[in-house]
C-alpha positions as CSV (number, residue, x, y, z in Angstrom):
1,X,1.0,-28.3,0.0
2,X,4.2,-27.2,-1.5
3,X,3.9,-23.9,-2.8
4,X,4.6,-21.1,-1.0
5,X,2.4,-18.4,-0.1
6,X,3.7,-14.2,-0.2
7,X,6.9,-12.5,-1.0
8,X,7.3,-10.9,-4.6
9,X,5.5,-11.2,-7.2
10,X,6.5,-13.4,-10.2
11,X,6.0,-11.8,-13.8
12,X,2.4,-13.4,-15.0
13,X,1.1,-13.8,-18.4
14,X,-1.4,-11.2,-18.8
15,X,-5.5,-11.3,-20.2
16,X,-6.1,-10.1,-24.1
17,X,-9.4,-8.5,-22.8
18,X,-9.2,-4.9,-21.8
19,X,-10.8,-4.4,-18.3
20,X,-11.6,-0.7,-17.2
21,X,-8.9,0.3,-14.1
22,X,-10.9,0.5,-11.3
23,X,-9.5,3.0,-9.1
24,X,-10.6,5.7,-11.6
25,X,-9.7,6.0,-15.4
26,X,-6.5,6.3,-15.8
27,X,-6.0,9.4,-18.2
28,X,-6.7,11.4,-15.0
29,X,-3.6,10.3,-13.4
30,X,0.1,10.9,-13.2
31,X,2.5,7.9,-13.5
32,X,5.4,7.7,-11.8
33,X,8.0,4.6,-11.0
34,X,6.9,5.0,-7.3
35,X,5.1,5.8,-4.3
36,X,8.0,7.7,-2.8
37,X,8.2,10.0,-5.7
38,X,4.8,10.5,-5.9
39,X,5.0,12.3,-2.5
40,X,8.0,13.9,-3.4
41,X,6.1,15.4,-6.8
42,X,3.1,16.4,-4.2
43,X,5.0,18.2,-1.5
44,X,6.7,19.8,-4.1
45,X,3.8,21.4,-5.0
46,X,2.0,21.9,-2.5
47,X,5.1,23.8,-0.6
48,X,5.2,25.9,-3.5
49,X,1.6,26.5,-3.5
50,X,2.1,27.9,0.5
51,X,1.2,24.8,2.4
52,X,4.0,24.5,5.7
53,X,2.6,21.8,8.2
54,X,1.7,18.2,7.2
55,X,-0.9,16.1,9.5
56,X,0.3,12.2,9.2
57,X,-1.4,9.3,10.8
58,X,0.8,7.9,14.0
59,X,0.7,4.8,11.9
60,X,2.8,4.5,8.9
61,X,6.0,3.4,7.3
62,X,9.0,5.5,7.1
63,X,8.6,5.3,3.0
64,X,5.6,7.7,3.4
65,X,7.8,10.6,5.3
66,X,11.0,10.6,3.8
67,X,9.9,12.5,0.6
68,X,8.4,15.1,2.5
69,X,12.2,15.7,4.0
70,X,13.6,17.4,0.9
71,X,11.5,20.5,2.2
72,X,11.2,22.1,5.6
73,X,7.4,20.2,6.5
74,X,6.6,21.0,10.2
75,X,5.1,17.3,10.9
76,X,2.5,16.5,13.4
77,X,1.0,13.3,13.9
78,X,-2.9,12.4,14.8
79,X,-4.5,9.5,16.2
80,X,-6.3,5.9,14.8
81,X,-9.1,4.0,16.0
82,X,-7.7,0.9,17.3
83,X,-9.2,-0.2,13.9
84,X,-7.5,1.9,11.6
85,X,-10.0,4.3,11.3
86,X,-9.0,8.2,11.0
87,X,-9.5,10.1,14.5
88,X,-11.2,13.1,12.6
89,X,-11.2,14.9,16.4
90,X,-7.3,14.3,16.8
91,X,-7.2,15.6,13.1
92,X,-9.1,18.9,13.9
93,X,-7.1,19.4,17.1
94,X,-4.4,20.0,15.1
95,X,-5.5,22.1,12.4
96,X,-4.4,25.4,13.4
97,X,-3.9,27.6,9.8
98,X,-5.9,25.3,7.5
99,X,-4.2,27.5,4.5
100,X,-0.8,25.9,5.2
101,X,-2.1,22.3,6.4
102,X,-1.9,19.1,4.6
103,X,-3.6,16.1,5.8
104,X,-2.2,12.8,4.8
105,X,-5.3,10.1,4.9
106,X,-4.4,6.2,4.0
107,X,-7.1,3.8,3.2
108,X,-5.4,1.1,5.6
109,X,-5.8,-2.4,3.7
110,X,-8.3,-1.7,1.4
111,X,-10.9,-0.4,3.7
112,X,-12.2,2.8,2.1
113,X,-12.8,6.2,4.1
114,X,-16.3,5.5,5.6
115,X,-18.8,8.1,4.8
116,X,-18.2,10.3,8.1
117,X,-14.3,11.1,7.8
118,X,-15.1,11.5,4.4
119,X,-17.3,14.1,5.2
120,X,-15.3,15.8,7.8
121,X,-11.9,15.5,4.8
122,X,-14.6,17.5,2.4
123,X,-15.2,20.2,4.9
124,X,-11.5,20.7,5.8
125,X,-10.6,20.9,2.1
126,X,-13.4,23.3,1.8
127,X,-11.7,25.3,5.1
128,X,-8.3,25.7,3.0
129,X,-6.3,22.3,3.9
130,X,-4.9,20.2,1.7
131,X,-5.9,16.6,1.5
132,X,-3.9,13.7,0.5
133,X,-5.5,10.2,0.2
134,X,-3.0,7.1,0.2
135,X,-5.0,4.3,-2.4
136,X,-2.1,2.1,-1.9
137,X,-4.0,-0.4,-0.2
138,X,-7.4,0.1,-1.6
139,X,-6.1,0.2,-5.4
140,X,-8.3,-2.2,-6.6
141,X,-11.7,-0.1,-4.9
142,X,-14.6,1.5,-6.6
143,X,-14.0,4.7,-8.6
144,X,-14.4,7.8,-6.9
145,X,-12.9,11.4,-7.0
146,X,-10.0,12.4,-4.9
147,X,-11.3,14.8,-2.3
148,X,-8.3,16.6,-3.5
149,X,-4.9,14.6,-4.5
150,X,-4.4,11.0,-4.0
151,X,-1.6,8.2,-5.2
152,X,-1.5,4.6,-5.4
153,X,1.9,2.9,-5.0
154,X,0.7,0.2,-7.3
155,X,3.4,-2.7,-6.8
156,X,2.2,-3.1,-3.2
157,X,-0.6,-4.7,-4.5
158,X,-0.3,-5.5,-8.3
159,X,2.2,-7.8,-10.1
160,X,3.9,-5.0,-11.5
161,X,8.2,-3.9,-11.0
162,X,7.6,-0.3,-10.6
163,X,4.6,2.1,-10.7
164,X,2.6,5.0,-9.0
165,X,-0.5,7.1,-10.0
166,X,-1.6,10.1,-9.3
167,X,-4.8,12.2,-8.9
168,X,-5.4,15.4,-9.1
169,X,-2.5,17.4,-10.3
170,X,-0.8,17.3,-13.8
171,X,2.7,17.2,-14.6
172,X,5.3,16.0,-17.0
173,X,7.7,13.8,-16.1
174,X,10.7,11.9,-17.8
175,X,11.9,8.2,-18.6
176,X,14.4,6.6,-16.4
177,X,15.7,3.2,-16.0
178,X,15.7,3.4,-12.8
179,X,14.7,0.5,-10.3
180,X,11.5,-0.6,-11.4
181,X,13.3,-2.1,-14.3
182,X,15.3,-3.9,-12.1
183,X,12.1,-5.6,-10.1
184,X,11.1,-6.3,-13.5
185,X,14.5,-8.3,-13.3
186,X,13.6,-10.2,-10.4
187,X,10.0,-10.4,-11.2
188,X,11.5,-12.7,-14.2
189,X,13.8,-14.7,-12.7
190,X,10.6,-15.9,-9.9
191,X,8.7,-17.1,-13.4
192,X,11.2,-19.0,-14.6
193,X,11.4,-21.3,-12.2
194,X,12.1,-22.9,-8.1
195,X,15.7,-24.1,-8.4
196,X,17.7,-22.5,-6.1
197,X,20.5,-20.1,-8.3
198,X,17.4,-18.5,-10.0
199,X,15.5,-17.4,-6.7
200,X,18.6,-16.7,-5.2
201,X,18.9,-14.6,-8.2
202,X,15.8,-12.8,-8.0
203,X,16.1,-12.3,-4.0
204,X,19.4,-10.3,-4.8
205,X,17.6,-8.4,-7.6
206,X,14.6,-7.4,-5.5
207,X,16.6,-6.8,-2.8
208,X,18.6,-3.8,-4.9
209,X,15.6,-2.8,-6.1
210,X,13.7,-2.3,-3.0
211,X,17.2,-0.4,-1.7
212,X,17.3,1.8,-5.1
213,X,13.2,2.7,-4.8
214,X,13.7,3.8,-1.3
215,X,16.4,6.9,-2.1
216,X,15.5,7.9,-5.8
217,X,12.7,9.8,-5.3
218,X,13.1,12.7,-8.1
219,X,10.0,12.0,-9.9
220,X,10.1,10.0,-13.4
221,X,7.5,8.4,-15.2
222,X,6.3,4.9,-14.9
223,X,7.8,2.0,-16.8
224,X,6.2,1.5,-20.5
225,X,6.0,-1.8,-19.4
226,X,4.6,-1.4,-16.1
227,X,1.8,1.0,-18.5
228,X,1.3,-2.1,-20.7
229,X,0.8,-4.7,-17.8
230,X,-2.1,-2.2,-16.3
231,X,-3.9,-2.3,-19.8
232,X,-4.2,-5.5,-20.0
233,X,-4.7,-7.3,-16.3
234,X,-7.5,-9.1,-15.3
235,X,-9.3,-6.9,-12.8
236,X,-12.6,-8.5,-12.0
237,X,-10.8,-11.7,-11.5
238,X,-7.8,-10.0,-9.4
239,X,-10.7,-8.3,-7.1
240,X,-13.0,-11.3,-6.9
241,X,-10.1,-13.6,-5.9
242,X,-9.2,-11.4,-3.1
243,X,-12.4,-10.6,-1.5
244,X,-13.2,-14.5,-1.8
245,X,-9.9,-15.3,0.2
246,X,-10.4,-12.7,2.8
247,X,-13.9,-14.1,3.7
248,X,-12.3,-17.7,3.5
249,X,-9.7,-16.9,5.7
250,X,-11.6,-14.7,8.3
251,X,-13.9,-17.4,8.9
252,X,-11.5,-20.1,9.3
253,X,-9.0,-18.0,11.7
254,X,-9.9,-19.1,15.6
255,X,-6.5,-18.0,16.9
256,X,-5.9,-14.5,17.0
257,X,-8.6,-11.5,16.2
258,X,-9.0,-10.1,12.9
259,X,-9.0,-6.5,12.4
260,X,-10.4,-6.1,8.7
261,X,-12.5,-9.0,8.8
262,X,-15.7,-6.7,8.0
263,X,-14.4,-5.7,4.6
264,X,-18.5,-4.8,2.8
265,X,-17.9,-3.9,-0.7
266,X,-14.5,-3.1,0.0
267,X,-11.4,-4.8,-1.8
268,X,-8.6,-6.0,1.0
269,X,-4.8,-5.5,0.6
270,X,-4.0,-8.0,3.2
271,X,-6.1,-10.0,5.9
272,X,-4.6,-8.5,8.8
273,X,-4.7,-10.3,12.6
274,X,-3.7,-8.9,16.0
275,X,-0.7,-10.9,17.6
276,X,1.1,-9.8,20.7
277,X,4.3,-10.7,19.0
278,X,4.0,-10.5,15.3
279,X,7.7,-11.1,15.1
280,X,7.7,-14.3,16.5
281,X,4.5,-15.6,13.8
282,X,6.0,-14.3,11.0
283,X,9.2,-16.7,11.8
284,X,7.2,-19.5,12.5
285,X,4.8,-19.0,9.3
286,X,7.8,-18.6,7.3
287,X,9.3,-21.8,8.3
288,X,5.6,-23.4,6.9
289,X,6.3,-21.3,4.0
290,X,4.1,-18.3,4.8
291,X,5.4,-15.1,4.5
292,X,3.9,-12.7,6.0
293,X,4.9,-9.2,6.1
294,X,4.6,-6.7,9.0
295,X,3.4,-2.9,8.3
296,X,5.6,-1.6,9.6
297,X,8.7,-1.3,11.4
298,X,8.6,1.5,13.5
299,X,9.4,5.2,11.6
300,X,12.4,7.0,13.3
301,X,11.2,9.9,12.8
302,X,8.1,9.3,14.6
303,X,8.5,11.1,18.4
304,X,9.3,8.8,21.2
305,X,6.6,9.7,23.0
306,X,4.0,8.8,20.8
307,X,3.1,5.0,20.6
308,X,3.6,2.9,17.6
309,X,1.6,-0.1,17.0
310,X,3.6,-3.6,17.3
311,X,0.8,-6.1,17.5
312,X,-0.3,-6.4,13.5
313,X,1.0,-8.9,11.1
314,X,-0.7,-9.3,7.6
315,X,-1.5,-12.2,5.8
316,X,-0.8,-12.3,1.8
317,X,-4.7,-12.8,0.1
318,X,-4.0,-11.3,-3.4
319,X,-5.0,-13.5,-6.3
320,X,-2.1,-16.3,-6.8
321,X,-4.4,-18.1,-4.3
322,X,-7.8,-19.9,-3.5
323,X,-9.6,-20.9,-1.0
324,X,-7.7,-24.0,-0.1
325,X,-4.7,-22.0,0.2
326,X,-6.1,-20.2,2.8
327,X,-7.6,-22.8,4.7
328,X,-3.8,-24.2,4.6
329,X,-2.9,-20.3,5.9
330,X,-5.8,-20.6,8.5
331,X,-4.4,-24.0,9.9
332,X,-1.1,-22.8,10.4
333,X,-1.7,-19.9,12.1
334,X,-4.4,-21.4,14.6
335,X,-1.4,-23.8,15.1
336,X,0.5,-21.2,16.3
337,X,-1.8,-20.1,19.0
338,X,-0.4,-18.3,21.8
């Protein structure tokens, strides 16, 4: 097997047939180029609207806390289930005005909120906090409402340069050039071809890209053709493929223990295993021509004393690939058994 599996996306040629966007219709939402300034446009208003002290999961990326930083956010941080589920009890411990406190809730790897955090979410918005649901992982889920606000940093999971809805709040917002145009760039260059100037081209390109997305966080509006791509993907396919290769792949890794393996009717970002050095499999995947990446590098703003999960790598399902790619995936990572 040749062809190598994660890293960008490559522009694809798109379905004629209009499929209904499943995360919840899309005149609802707010598009911006990002997921950074999709915070930045809801701390913005939520500041404005009184709210001081913002609840965040002790597992995150940096990208989710750096457009709160514009603003004076006191910033606590609640606990996970060693399964990425929300500790609603570490969330209430900290609720201490619920008129000036935000909860920040992500949906890690596509598994929705199960029905009790839901719940106990509902009955702290109905207490006065504000709720914010990160869909960047479970994008391609069922409709549902927001409890209250919610975005979806859509490039994480969709072949698209730029792009960010969301829920919940209206706004207008202006055209930029900015960096998802750019991705678009190197999104190109990967479709044209595997010689070695043109994906040395489109590394540099991403690269720049990723660099510009992470500092220009005013909020602008979505690409128009970033809009266009989302009007006419093919969404049953895209969610099909990846719940198809999730099964394949949980079934066939012996190695190392899965942590979203259970997924129901859920829709998976990522198969995601437990290593005790992630580091170490992603180089050695890589050099089979896996590329795995790892969520996430450790925040700095996170307090020292609070522990940061180093045992995760996540393994690239999304719909490029079948089920013979990831009995190829499988193989190589049981190789690398510890």
């Amino acid at each position: 097997m040749s062809r190598r599996i994660g890293s960008v996306f490559a522009t694809e040629a798109m379905s004629s047939s209009v499929e209904k966007y499943p995360a919840a219709t899309r005149s609802h939402a707010i598009a911006t180029q990002s997921g950074g300034q999709a915070l930045r446009l809801m701390s913005r208003r939520l500041w404005s609207s009184g709210s001081r002290r913002l609840l965040a999961p002790e597992y995150l990326c940096e990208s989710m806390l750096v457009p709160f930083g514009e603003l004076d956010w006191e910033v606590a941080f609640y606990h996970l289930s060693p399964r990425l589920t929300l500790d609603v009890s570490s969330i209430d411990s900290l609720v201490r005005e619920p008129e000036v406190t935000v909860v920040l809730a992500p949906e890690y790897f596509g598994s929705r909120l199960n029905p009790l955090t839901h719940a106990a979410l509902c009955h702290l918005r109905r207490n006065g906090c504000r709720i914010i649901e990160d869909w960047t992982h479970s994008v391609l889920a069922n409709e549902r409402e927001p409890i209250d606000l919610a975005f979806a940093s859509l490039r994480k999971t969709l072949p698209v340069g730029d792009g960010s809805l969301v829920w919940g709040m209206h706004a207008q917002l202006e055209p930029t050039s900015g960096p998802g145009l750019l991705m678009w760039e190197a999104m190109d260059l990967l479709a044209l071809g595997c010689d070695p100037a043109t994906l040395d081209a489109a590394r540099v390109a991403a690269r720049a890209a990723e660099d510009a997305f992470f500092v220009e966080l005013e909020p602008a509006r979505m690409s128009d053709r970033t809009e266009f791509a989302l009007a006419v993907m093919p969404w049953a396919f895209m969610i099909g493929a990846r719940r198809k290769n999730a099964r394949v792949l949980a079934d066939e890794i012996s190695s190392f223990p899965v942590v979203n393996g259970e997924n129901g009717p859920d829709v998976p970002s990522h198969l995601v295993i437990q290593a005790s050095d992630p580091v170490t499999l992603q180089r050695r995947l890589a050099e089979r021509g896996i590329f795995c990446p790892i969520h996430w590098p450790r925040p700095p703003q996170l307090p020292v004393h609070i522990e940061f999960r180093k045992d995760l790598l996540s393994i690239p399902i999304d719909h490029r690939y079948n089920a013979d790619d990831m009995r190829f995936v499988a193989n190589a990572v049981n190789a690398c058994h510890e």
